[in-house]
C-alpha positions, 0 to 999 in steps of 0.5 A: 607326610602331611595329609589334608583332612580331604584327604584318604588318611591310608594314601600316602602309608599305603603307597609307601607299604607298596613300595617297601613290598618290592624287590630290589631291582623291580623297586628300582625299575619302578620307582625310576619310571614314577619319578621320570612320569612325575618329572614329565607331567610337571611340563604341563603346567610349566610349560603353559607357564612358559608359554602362556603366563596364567593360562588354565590348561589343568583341572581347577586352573580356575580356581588355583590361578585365582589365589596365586599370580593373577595381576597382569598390570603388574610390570613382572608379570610375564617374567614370574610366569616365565621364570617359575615354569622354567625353574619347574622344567629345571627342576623335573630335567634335573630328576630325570637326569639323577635317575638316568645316571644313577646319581646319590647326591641328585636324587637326594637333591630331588627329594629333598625338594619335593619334601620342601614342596610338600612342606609349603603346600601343607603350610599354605593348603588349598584344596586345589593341591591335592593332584599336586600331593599325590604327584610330589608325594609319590615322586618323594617316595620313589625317588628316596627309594633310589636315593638310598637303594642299597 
């Protein structure tokens, strides 16, 4: 996993020695609920941008909306908003639903999107990401546990 500079080098590693440390059952009882709160967290930000396009509802909105979506006069404005917070809502429901049900294939279609997430943060990294590192970076690690639980 990428790791910023700013970053403890020992947080990503040690979570995942945590994780390896449990039992079977306890593991996936634990990771289920991770990746269900990381899932439900993520309405926060998506529903503000459902509901109120650009508005700072998070820690340092200030300065991550400055270097993303900030021109109103633009005519799709509104809709980007609207559809991104509605494809992270999507996205989070879709998660929650492979863990309920038990799914392979959408649990791995859950991580393998927050692989991609973690890969376009660390290719376009602002120090503004780092909540969203941890969050995706521990939802990943749960959710491939059950994934390929055996």
């Amino acid at each position: 996993f990428f790791c910023p500079p700013d970053c403890p080098p020992t947080l990503i590693p040690g979570m995942l020695a945590g994780l390896q440390k449990l039992q079977v059952g306890d593991a996936a009882a634990i990771c289920g609920k991770i990746v269900c709160g990381t899932s439900l967290f993520m309405f926060l930000p998506a529903g503000r941008d459902v509901v109120c396009p650009g508005g700072e509802i998070m820690p340092d909105d200030d300065k991550l909306l400055g270097k993303m979506f900030t021109d109103r006069t633009k005519e799709g404005y509104t809709f980007m908003w609207n559809q991104w917070g509605t494809n992270w809502i999507m996205l989070a429901l879709m998660k929650i639903l492979a863990v309920s049900t038990g799914s392979a294939d959408f649990l791995k279609l859950g991580l393998a999107h927050d692989v991609a997430t973690i890969g376009m943060m660390a290719k376009g990294w602002i120090p503004e990401f780092k909540p969203f590192l941890v969050l995706f970076g521990l939802e990943a690690l749960a959710i491939g546990k059950l994934a390929f639980a055996k």
